[in-house]
N, C-alpha and C positions, 0 to 999 in steps of 0.2 A: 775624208770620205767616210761618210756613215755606213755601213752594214746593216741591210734589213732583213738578213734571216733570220725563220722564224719557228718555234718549233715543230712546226708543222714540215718543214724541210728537214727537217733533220732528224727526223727518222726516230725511231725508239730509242731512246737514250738509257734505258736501263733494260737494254734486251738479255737474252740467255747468253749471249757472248759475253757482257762485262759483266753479268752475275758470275757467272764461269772463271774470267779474268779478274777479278778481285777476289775470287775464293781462293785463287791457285797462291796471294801472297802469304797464305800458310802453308803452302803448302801439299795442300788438300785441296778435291775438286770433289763438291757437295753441291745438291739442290740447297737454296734458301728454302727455309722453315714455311712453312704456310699461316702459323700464327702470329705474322707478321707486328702486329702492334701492342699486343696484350702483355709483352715480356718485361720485368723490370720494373715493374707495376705503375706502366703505361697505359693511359685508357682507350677504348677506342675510338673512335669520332663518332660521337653521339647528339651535338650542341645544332640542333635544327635551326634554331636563329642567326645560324652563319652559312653561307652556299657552302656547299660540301667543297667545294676546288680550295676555296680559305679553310674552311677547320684541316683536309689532308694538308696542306702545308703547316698550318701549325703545327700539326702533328709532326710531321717532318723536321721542323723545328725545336722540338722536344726531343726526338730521341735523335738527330743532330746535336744539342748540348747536353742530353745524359750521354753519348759517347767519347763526347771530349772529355769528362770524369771517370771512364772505364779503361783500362787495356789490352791488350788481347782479341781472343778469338770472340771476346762478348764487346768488347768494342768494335768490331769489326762488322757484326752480324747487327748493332745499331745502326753502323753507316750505311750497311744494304739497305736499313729497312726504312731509315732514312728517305734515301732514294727512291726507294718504292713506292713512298708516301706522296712525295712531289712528282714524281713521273705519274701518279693515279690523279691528282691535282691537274697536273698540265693535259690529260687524257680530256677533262672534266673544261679544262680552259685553257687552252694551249699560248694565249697567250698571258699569265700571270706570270708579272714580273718576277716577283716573291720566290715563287715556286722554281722560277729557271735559276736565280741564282743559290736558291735550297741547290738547287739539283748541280749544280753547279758546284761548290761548298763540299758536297757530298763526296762530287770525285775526285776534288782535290784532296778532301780525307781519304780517301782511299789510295790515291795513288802513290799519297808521300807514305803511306804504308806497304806496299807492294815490292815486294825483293823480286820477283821478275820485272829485267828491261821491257821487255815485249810488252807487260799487261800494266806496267807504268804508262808509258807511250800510248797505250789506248784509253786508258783510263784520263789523262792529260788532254786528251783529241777530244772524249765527249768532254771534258767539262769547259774548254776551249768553247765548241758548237754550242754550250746551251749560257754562257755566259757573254757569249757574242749577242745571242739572240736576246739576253734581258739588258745587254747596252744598247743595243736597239729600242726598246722600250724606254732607255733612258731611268735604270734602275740605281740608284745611289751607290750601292753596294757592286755592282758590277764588274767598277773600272779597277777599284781596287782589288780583287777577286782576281782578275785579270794581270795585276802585276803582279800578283803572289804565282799564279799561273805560270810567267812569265820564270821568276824568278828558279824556280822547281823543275822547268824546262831548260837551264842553263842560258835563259836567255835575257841579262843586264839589261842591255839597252830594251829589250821590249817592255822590260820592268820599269824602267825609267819613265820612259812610255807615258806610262797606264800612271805611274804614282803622279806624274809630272800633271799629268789631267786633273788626277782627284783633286790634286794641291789648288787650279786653277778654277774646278768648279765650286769649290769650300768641301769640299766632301773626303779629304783628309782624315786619316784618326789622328789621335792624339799619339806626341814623339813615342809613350810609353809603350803602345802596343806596336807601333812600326819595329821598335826594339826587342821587344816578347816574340813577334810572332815569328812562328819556327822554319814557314812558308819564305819569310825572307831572308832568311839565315845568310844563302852565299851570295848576297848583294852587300851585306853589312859594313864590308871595308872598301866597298865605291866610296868614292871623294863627294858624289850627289847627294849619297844617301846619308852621309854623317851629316852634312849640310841639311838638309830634310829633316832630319832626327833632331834636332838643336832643338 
């Protein structure tokens, strides 16, 4: 059964709750910055030959892989802005594949970073809702996204799932990164998954 929700159902996905609830994984409960894009010397979306819903997902794209190179409370404050960037994208297009699974991406960076239960488990909930709605779309990146998901939620077989599909649509990564990435950590010693890895 397909799922056809869409982010239109699903509510604000980067509302003052999960800016709130990702802040508190330091600790600390902070407004996000208002000079959202300009830090780290990132530019703003400027590039008028592209709908603005695509250059803010680019953008979101950029400073989604300048925070996979940072760590800390300056990594942290990429992946809000991140977020911010595709949640203003999907405002602009709500349904842009790209941008749900930015937005998506986003909260699973956040959530494997988050020492609160509570604002892991929310953070897990939206990126679940808006990577539902870009397998709906039938976004390549999705399903996989969705097994790392899985994985990070304690849940194997949903991860099976989700990888067992990629493998069958060709949309698989390569063994190297199944193996790297940090999302699948506690699936690694399943019998499926070393099979998988080969």
């Amino acid at each position: 059964m397909r799922v056809t929700q869409t982010f239109a159902e699903t509510g604000n996905v980067v509302g003052e709750d999960v800016r709130t609830l990702a802040n508190s994984s330091s600790g600390k409960l902070r407004p996000i910055e208002s000079q959202r894009y300009n830090e780290w010397g990132i530019e703003a979306v400027t590039n008028r030959e592209v709908p603005r819903h695509e250059a803010l997902a680019r953008q979101g794209d950029t400073l989604l892989e300048t925070a996979r190179t940072k760590q800390g409370e300056e990594a942290g404050a990429l992946y809000h802005w991140a977020c911010e960037a595709y949640a203003d994208a999907l405002q602009l297009s709500p349904d842009a594949a790209e941008a749900l699974v930015g937005l998506g991406c986003g909260h699973l960076a956040l959530a494997s970073r988050a020492r609160d239960p509570g604002a892991r488990q929310a953070l897990l909930a939206q990126a679940r809702r808006v990577l539902i709605a870009a397998e709906a779309q039938e976004a390549p990146a999705a399903g996989y996204n969705l097994a790392c998901l899985c994985a990070l939620d304690g849940n194997p077989e949903g991860c099976r799932m989700w990888v067992t599909r990629c493998e069958q649509r060709g949309q698989l990564p390569p063994a190297e990164q199944l193996l790297a990435d940090p999302d699948l950590a506690s699936v690694r010693r399943e019998a499926w998954f070393a099979e998988l890895a080969r």
